[in-house]
C-alpha positions as CSV (number, residue, x, y, z in Angstrom):
1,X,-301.1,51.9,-41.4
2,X,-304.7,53.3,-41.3
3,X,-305.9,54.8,-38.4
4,X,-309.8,55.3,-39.1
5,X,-309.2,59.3,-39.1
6,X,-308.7,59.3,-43.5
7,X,-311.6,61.0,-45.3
8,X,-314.1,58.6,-46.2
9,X,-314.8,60.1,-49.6
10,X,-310.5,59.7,-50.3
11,X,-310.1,58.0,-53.7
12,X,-307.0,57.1,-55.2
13,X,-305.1,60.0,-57.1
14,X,-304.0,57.1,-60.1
15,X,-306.3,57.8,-62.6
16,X,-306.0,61.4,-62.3
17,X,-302.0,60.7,-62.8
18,X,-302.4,58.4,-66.0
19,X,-304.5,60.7,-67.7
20,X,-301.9,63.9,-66.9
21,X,-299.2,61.1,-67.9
22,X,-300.8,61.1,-71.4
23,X,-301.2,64.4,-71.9
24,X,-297.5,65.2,-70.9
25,X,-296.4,62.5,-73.3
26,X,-298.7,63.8,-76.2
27,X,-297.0,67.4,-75.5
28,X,-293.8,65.7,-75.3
29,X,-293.6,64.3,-78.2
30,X,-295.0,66.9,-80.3
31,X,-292.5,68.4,-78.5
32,X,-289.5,66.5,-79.8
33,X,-290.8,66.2,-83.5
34,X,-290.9,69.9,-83.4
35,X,-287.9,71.0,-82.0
36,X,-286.1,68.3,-84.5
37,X,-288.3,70.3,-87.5
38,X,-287.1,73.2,-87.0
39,X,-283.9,72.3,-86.1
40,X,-283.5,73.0,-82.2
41,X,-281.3,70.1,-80.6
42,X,-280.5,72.2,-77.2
43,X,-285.1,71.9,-76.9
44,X,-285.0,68.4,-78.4
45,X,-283.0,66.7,-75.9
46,X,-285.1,68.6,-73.4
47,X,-287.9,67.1,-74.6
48,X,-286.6,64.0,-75.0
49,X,-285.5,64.0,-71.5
50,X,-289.0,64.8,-70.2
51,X,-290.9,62.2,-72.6
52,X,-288.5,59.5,-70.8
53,X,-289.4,60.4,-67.6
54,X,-293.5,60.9,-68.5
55,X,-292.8,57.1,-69.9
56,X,-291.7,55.6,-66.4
57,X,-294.1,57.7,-64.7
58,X,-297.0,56.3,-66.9
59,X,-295.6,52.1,-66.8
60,X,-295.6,53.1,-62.8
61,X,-299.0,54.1,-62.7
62,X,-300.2,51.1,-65.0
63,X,-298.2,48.9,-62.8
64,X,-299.6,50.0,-59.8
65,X,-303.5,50.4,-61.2
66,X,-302.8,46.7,-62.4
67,X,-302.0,45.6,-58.9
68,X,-306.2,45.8,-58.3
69,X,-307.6,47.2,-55.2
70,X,-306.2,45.0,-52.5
71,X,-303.3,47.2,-52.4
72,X,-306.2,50.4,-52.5
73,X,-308.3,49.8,-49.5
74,X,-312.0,51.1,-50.1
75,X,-314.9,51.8,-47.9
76,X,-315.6,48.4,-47.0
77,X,-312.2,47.7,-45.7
78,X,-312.5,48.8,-41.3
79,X,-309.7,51.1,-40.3
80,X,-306.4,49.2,-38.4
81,X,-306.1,49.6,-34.8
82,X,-303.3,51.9,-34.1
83,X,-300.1,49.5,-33.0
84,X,-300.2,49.2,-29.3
85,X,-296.3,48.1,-28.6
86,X,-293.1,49.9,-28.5
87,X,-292.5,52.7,-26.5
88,X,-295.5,54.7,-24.9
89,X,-295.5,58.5,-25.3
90,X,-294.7,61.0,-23.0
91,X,-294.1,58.1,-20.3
92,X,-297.2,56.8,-19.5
């Protein structure tokens, strides 16, 4: 729920996220090929445990970049009134 008291210059942090994704999957990989090389199987299952989770990280953040902006509200979007029902605070 938005209240109207967010920062107005607040972007989303997805783009940010996919671009680290990438860059922890190149290092990943690399990573694993390397640790194979040299023979290092303890390192290379590390590394291939981490380039699995950087890979469900990354088709999360491409899912939820492909969802659009509707799910993203922008400036142009008012801020919610706060839900009036339920119980009232401090008994009023």
């Amino acid at each position: 729920m938005r209240t109207g008291s967010e920062p107005t210059t607040a972007r989303s942090p997805l783009r940010l996220r996919l671009w680290l994704s990438v860059w922890g999957l190149a290092w990943a990989v690399f990573g694993l090929t390397a640790f194979i090389l040299v023979g290092r199987p303890g390192w290379a299952v590390a590394c291939g445990v981490l380039l699995v989770l950087v890979l469900a990280d990354l088709a999360v953040v491409v899912h939820r970049i492909r969802q659009g902006s509707r799910h993203q509200p922008d400036r142009t979007v008012p801020p919610y009134e706060p839900h009036g029902g339920g119980r009232r605070r401090y008994g009023h």
